[in-house]
TORLOMAR-740640 format. One record per residue: chain; x, y, z of N, C-alpha, C in turn; residue in three letters; residue number from 0. Coordinates in nm, 2 decimals. Layout:
> A, X, Y, Z, X, Y, Z, X, Y, Z, ALA, NUM
...
//
This chain:
> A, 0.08, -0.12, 0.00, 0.00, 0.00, 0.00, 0.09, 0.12, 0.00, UNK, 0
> A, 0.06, 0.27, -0.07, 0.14, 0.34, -0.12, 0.03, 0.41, 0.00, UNK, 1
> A, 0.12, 0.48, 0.07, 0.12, 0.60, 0.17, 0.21, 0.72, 0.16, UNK, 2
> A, 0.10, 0.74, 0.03, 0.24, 0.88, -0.01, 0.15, 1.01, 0.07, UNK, 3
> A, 0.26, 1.09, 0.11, 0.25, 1.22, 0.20, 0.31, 1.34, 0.13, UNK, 4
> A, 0.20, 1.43, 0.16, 0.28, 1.55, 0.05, 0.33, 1.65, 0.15, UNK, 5
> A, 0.37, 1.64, 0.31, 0.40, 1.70, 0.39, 0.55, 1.66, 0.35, UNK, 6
> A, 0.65, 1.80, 0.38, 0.79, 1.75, 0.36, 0.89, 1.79, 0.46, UNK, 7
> A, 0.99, 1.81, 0.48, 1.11, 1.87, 0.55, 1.24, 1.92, 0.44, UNK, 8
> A, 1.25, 2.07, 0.45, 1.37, 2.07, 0.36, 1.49, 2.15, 0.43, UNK, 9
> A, 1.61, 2.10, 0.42, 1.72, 2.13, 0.49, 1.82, 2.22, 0.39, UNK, 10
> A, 1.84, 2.34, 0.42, 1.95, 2.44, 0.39, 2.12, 2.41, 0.37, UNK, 11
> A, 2.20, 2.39, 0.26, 2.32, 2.30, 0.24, 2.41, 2.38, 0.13, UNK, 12
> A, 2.51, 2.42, 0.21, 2.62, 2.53, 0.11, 2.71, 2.39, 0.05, UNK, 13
> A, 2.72, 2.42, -0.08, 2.81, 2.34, -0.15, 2.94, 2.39, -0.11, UNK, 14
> A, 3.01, 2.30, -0.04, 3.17, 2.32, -0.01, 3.26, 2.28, -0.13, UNK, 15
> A, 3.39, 2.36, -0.14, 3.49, 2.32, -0.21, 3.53, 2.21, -0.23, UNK, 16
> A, 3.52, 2.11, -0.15, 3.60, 2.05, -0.13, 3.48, 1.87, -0.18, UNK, 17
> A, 3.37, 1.92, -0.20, 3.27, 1.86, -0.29, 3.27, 1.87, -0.42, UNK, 18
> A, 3.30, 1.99, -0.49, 3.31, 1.95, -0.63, 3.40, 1.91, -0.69, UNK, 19
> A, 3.41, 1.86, -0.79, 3.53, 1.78, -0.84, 3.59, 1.90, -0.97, UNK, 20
> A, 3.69, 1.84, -1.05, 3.78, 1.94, -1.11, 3.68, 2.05, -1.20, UNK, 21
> A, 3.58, 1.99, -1.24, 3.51, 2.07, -1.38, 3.43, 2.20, -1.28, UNK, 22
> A, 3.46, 2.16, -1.14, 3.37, 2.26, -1.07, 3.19, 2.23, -1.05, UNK, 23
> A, 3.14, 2.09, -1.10, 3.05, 2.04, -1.05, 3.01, 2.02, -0.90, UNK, 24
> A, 2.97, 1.99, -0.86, 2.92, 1.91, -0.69, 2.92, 1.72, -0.78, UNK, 25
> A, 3.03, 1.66, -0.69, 3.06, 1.50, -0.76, 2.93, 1.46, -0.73, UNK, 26
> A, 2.89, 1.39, -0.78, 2.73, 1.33, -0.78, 2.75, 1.24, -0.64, UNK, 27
> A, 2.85, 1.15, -0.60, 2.80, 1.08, -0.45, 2.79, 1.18, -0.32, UNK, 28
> A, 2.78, 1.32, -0.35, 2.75, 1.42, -0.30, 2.59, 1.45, -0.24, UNK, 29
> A, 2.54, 1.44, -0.31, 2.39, 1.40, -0.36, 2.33, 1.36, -0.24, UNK, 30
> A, 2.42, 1.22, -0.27, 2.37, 1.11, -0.16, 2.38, 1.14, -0.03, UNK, 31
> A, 2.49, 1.23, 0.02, 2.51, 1.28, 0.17, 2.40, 1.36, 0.17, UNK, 32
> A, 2.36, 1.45, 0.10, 2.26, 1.53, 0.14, 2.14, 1.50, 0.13, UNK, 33
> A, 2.12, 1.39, 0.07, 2.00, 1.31, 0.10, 2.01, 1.25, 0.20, UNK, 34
> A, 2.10, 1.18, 0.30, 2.12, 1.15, 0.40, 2.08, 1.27, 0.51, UNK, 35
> A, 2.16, 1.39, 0.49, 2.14, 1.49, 0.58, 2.01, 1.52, 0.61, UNK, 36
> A, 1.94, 1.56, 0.46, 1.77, 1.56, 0.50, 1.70, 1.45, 0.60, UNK, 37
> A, 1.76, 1.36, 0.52, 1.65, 1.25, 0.59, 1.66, 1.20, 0.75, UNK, 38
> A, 1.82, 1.27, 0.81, 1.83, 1.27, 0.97, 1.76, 1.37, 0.99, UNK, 39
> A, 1.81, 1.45, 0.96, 1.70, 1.59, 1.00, 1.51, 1.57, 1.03, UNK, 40
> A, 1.49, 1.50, 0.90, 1.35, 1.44, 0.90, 1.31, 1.34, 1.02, UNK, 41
> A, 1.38, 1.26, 1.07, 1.40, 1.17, 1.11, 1.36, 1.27, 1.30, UNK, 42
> A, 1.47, 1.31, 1.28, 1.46, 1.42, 1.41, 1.36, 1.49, 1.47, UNK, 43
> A, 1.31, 1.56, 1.33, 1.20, 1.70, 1.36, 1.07, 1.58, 1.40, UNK, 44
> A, 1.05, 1.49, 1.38, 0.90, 1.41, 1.35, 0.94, 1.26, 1.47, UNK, 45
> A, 1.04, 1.26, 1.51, 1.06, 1.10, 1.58, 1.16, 1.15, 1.67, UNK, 46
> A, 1.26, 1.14, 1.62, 1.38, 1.14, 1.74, 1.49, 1.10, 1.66, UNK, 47
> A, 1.65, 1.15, 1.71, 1.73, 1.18, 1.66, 1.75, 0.98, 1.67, UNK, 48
> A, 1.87, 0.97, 1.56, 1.92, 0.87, 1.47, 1.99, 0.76, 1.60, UNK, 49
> A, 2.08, 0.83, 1.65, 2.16, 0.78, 1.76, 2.06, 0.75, 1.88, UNK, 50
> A, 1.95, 0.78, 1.90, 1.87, 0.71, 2.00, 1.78, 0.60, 1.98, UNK, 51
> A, 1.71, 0.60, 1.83, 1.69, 0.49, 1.77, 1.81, 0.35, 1.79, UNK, 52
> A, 1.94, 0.40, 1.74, 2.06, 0.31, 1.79, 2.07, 0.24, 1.88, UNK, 53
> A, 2.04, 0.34, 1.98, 2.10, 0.26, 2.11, 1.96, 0.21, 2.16, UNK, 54
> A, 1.81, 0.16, 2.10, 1.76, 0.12, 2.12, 1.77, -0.06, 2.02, UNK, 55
> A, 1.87, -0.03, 1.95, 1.87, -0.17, 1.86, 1.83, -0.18, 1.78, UNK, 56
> A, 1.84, -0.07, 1.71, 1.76, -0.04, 1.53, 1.87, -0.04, 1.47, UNK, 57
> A, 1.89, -0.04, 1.29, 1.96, -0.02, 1.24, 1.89, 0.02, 1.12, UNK, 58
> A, 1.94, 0.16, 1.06, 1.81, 0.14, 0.91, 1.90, 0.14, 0.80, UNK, 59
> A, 1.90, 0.03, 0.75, 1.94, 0.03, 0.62, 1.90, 0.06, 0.50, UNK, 60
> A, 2.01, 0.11, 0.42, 1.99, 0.15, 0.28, 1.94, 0.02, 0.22, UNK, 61
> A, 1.84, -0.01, 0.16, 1.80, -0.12, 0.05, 1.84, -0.11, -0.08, UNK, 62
> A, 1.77, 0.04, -0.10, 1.76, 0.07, -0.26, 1.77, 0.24, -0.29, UNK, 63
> A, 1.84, 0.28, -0.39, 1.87, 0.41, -0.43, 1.84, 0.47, -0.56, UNK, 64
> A, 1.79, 0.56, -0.59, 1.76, 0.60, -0.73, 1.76, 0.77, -0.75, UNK, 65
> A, 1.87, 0.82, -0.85, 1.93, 0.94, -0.87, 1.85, 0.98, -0.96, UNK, 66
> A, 1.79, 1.10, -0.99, 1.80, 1.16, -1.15, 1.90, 1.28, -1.13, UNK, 67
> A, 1.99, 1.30, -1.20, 2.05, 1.40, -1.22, 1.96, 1.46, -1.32, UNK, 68
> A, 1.95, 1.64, -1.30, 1.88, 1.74, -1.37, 1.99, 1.84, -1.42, UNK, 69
> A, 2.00, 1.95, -1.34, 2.08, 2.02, -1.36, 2.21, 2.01, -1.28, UNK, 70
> A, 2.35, 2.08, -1.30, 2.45, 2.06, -1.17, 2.44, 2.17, -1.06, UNK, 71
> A, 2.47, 2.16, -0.99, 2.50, 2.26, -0.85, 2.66, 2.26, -0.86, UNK, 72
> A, 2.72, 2.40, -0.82, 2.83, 2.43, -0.80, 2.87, 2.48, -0.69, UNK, 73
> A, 3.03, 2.50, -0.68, 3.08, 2.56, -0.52, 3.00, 2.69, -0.49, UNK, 74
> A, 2.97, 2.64, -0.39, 2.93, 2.79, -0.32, 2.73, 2.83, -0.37, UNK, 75
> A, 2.67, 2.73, -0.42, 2.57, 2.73, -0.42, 2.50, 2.74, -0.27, UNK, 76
> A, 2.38, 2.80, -0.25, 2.32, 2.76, -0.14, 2.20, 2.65, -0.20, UNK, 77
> A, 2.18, 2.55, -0.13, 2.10, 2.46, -0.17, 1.99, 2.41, -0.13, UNK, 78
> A, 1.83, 2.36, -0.09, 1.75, 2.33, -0.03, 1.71, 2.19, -0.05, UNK, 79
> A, 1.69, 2.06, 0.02, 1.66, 1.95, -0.01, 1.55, 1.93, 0.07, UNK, 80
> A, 1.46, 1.87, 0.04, 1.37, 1.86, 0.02, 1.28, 1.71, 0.04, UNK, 81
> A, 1.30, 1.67, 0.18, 1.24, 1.51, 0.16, 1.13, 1.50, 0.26, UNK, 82
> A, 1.07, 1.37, 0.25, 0.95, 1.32, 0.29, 0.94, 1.17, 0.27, UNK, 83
> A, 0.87, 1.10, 0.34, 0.83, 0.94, 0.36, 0.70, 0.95, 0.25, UNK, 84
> A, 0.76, 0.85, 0.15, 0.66, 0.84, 0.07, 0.55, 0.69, 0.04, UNK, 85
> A, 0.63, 0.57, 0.16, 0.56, 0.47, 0.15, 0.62, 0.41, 0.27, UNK, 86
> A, 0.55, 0.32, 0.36, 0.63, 0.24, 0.44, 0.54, 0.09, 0.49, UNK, 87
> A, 0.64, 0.00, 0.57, 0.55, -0.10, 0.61, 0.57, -0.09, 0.73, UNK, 88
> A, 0.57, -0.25, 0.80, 0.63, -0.27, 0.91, 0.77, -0.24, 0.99, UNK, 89
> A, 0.85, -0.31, 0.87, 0.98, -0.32, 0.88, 1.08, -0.22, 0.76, UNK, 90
> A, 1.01, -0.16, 0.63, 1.09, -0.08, 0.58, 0.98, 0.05, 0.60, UNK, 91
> A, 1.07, 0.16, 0.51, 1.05, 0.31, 0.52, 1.14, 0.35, 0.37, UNK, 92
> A, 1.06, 0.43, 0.33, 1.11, 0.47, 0.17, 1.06, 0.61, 0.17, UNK, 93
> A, 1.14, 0.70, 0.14, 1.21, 0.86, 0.10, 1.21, 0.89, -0.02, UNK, 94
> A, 1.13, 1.03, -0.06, 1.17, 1.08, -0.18, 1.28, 1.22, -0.12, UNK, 95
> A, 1.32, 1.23, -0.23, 1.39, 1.37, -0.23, 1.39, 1.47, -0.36, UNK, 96
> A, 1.41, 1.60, -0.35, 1.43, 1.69, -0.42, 1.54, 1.81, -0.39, UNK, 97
> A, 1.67, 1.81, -0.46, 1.75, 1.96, -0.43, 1.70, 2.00, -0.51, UNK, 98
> A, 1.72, 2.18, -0.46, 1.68, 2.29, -0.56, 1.81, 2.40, -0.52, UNK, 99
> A, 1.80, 2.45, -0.60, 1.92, 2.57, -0.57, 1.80, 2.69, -0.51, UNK, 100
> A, 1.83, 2.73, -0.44, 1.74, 2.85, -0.34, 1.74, 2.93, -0.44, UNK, 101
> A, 1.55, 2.94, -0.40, 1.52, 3.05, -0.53, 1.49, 3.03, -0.65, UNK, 102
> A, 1.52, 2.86, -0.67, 1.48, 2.83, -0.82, 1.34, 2.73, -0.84, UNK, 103
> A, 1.22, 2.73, -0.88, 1.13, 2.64, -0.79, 1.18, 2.48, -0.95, UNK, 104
> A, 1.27, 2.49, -1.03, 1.29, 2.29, -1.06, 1.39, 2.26, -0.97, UNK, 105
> A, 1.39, 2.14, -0.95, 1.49, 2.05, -0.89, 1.64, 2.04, -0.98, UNK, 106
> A, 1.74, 2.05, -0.92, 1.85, 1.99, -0.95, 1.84, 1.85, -0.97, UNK, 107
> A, 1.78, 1.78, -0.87, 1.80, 1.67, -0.89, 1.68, 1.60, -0.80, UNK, 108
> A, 1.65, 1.46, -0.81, 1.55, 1.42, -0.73, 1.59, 1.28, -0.67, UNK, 109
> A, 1.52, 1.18, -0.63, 1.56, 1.06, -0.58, 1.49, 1.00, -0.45, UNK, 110
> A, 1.50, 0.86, -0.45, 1.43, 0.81, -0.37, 1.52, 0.69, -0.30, UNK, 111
> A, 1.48, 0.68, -0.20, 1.59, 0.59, -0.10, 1.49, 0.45, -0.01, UNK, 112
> A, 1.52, 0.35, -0.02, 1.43, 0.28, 0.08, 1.56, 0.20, 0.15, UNK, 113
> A, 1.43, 0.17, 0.28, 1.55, 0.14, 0.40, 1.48, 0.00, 0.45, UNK, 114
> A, 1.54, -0.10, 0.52, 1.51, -0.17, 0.61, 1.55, -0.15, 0.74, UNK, 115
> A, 1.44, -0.20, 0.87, 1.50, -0.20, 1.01, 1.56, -0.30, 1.03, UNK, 116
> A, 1.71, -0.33, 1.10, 1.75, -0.44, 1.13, 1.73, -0.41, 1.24, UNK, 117
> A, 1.88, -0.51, 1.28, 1.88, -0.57, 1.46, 2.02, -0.53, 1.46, UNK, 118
> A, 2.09, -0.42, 1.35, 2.20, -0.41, 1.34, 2.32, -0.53, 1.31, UNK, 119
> A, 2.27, -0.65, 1.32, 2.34, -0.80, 1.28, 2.27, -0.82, 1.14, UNK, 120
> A, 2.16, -0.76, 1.09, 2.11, -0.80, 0.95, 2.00, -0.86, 0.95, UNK, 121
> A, 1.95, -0.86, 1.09, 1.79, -0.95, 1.08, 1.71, -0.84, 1.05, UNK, 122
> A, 1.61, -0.86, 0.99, 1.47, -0.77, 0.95, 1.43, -0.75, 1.10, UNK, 123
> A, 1.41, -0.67, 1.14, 1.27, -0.63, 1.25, 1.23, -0.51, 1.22, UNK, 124
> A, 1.09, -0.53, 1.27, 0.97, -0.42, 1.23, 1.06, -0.28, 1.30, UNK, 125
> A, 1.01, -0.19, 1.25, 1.03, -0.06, 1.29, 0.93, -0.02, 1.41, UNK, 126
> A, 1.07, 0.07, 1.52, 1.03, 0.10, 1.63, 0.87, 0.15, 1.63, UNK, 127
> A, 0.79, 0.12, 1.75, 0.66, 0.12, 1.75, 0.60, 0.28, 1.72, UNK, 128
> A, 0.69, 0.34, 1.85, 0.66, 0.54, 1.77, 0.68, 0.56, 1.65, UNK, 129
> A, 0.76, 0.56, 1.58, 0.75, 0.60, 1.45, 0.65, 0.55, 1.38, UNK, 130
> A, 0.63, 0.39, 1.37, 0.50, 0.38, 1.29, 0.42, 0.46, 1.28, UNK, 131
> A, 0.40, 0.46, 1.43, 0.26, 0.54, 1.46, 0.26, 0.66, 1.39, UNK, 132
> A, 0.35, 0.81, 1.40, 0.37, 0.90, 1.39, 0.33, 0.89, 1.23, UNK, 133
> A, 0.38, 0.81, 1.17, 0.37, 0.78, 1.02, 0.26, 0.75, 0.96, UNK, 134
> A, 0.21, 0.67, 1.04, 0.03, 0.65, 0.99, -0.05, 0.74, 1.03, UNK, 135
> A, -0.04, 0.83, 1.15, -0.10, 0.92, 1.23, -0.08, 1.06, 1.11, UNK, 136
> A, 0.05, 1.12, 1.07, 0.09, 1.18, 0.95, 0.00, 1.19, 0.83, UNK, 137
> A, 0.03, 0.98, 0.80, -0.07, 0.98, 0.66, -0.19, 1.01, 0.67, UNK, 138
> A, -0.22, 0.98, 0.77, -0.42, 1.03, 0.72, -0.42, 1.14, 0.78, UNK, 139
> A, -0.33, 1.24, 0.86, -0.38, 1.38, 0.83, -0.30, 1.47, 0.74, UNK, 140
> A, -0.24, 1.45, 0.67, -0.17, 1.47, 0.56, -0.31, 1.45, 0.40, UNK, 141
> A, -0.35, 1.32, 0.43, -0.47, 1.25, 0.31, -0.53, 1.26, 0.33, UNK, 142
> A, -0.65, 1.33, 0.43, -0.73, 1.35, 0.47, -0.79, 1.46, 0.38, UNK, 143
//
């Protein structure tokens, strides 16, 4: 079942030097940090930070990853990303994303990330009981 939410979280990200590569791009596995960044941040504002899930015996794994490159971003861009939970079950949780260069309303780029919860050894287990909730509680006032 698709529990897509059009409620989002977008996080503020200056392109450092030391991210683009020679042509003066931002290297594309760049991307991927900052879709990470959003998605702790997301993770934060709506549940609780990353490291306390941890030390309760979660682990969320990456499953699956999907880039479009659009336009590039360069040094010294300010940047906005842009994510949200667009499906989930028991045991996984799946993220879209969108950067934009501040100020521009297309995307640079877009992408989606799905995760599973372990046991941090690699077993499947369901995802901590709050978050579910928060996430179904979300979807239907979000789809409502």
């Amino acid at each position: 079942m698709d529990r897509r939410i059009t409620g989002n979280h977008r996080t503020a990200v200056k392109v450092r030097y030391s991210e683009v590569d020679r042509m003066g791009l931002l290297y594309h596995v760049n991307y991927l940090e900052y879709f990470e960044l959003a998605r702790s941040d997301w993770v934060r504002e709506y549940y609780r930070p990353y490291l306390e899930i941890e030390d309760e015996g979660y682990a969320l794994v990456v499953i699956e990853v999907n880039i479009n490159y659009i336009k590039p971003a360069f040094y010294d861009d300010n940047l906005e990303v842009e994510v949200f939970p667009c499906d989930w079950g028991h045991s996984r949780l799946a993220f879209r994303y969108a950067i934009f260069r501040k100020g521009e309303p297309e995307p640079l780029c877009t992408g989606k990330t799905s995760h599973c919860f372990t046991d941090g050894k690699g077993k499947v287990k369901r995802m901590p009981k709050g978050l579910k909730q928060r996430l179904d509680n979300l979807g239907k006032k979000l789809n409502s």
